[in-house]
C-alpha positions as CSV (number, residue, x, y, z in Angstrom):
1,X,0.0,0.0,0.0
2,X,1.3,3.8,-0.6
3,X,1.3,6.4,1.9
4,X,-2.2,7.6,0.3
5,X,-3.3,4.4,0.5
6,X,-2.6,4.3,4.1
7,X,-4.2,7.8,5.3
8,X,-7.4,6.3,3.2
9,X,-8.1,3.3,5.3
10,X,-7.6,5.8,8.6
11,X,-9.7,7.6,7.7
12,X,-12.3,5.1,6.8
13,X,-11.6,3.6,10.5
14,X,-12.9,7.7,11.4
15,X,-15.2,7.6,9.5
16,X,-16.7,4.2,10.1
17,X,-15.4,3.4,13.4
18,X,-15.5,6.5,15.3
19,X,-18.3,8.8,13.5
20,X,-20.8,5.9,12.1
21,X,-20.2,3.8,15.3
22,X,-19.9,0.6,13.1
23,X,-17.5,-1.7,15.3
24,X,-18.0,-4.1,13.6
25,X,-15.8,-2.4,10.7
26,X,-12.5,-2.9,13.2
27,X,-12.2,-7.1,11.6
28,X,-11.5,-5.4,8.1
29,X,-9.6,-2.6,8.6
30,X,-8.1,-3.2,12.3
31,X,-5.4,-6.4,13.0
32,X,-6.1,-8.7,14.9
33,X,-3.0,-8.6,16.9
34,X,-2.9,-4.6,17.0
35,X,-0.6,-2.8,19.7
36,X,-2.0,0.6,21.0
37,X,1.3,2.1,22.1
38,X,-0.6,4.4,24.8
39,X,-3.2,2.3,26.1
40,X,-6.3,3.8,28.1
41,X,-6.6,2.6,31.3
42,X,-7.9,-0.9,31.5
43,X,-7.2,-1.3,27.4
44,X,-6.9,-5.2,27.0
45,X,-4.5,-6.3,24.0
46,X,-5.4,-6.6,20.4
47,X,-8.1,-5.6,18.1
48,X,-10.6,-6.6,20.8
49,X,-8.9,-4.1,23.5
50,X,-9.3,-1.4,21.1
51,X,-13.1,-2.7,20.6
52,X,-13.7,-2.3,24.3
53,X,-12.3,1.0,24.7
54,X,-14.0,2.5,21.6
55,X,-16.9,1.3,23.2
56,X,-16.3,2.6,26.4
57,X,-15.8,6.2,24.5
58,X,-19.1,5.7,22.4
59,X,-21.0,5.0,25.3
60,X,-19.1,7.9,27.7
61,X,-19.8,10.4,24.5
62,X,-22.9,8.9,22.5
63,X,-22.8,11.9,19.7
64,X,-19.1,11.9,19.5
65,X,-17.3,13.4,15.9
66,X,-13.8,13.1,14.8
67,X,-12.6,15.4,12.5
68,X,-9.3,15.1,10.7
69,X,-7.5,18.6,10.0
70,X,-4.6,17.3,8.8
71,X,-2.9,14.5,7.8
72,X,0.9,13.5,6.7
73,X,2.1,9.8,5.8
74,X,5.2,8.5,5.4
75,X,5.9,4.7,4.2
76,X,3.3,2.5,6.6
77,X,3.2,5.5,9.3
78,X,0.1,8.0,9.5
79,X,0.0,10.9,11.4
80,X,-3.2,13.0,12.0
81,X,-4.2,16.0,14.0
82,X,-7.6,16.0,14.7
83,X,-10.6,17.6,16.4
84,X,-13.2,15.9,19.0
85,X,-16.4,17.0,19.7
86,X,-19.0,15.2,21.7
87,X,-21.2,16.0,24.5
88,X,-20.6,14.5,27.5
89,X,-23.3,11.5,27.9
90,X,-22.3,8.8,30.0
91,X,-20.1,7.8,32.8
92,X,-16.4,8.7,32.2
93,X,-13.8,7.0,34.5
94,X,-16.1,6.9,36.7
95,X,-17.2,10.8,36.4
96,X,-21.2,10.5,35.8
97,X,-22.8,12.2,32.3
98,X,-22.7,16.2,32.8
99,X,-24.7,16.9,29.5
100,X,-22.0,19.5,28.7
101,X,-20.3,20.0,25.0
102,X,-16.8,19.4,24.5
103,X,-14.4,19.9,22.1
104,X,-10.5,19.4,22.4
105,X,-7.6,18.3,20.3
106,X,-5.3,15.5,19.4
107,X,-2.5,14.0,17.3
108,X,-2.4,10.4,16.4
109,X,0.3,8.2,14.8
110,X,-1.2,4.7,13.1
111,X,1.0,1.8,11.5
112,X,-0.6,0.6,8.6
113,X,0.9,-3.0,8.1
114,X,-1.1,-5.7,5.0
115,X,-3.3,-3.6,4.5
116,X,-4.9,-2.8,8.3
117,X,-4.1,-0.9,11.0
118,X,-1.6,-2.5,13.2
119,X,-0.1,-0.4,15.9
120,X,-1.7,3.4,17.1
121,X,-0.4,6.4,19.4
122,X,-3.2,8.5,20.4
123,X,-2.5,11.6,22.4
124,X,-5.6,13.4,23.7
125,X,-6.2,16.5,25.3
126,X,-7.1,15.0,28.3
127,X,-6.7,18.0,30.6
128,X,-8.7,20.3,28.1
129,X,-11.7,17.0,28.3
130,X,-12.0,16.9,32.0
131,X,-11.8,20.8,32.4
132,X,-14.7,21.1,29.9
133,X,-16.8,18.2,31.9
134,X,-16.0,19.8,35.2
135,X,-16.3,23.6,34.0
């Protein structure tokens, strides 16, 4: 696959994973032996550890929307800045729903090995997220 190639099937995980809530997308475009480099906490291994999480996220922020704002790729490596917005719905890390709108920031590096994602670095705005729930 080319470096366009890659930031296409990212995206479709965005897209299809994230925005459309369609988990069961991850079997084609995620390995099944995936590494996420910076784990949340409680994150099991594998595709089926990023399954739980993203379902821990969907449920935490029902309406939740990724955008991509930019994106650069270099050989099997992906990296894209991107912009969360969700409301806060559901319990959090143990932080009940507030109903309040959020928006923050990240960067993300994905390895695209065969043809699927195989390996991710997500780095969140975590301090902006829990400032906005708690604001």
């Amino acid at each position: 696959m080319t470096p366009a190639d890659n930031k296409r099937l990212i995206q479709r995980f965005v897209e299809e994973c994230i925005n459309r809530q369609n988990l069961a997308a991850l079997d084609e475009l995620v390995a099944e032996d995936f590494v996420e480099q910076v784990p949340f906490p409680g994150q099991g291994p594998g595709r089926a550890g990023l399954r739980d999480a993203l379902r821990v996220f969907l449920a935490a922020f029902p309406d939740q929307r990724w955008t991509i704002d930019e994106q650069i790729a270099e050989g099997e490596k992906v990296a894209s800045r991107f912009t969360f917005t969700a409301t806060h719905g559901g319990d959090f890390f143990g932080m009940p729903a507030t109903r309040k709108r959020v928006e923050v920031w990240g960067v993300v590096i994905d390895v695209v090995r065969n043809g699927k994602m195989a390996e991710s670095r997500i780095i969140l705005d975590m301090a902006g997220l829990m400032r906005q729930i708690n604001g």
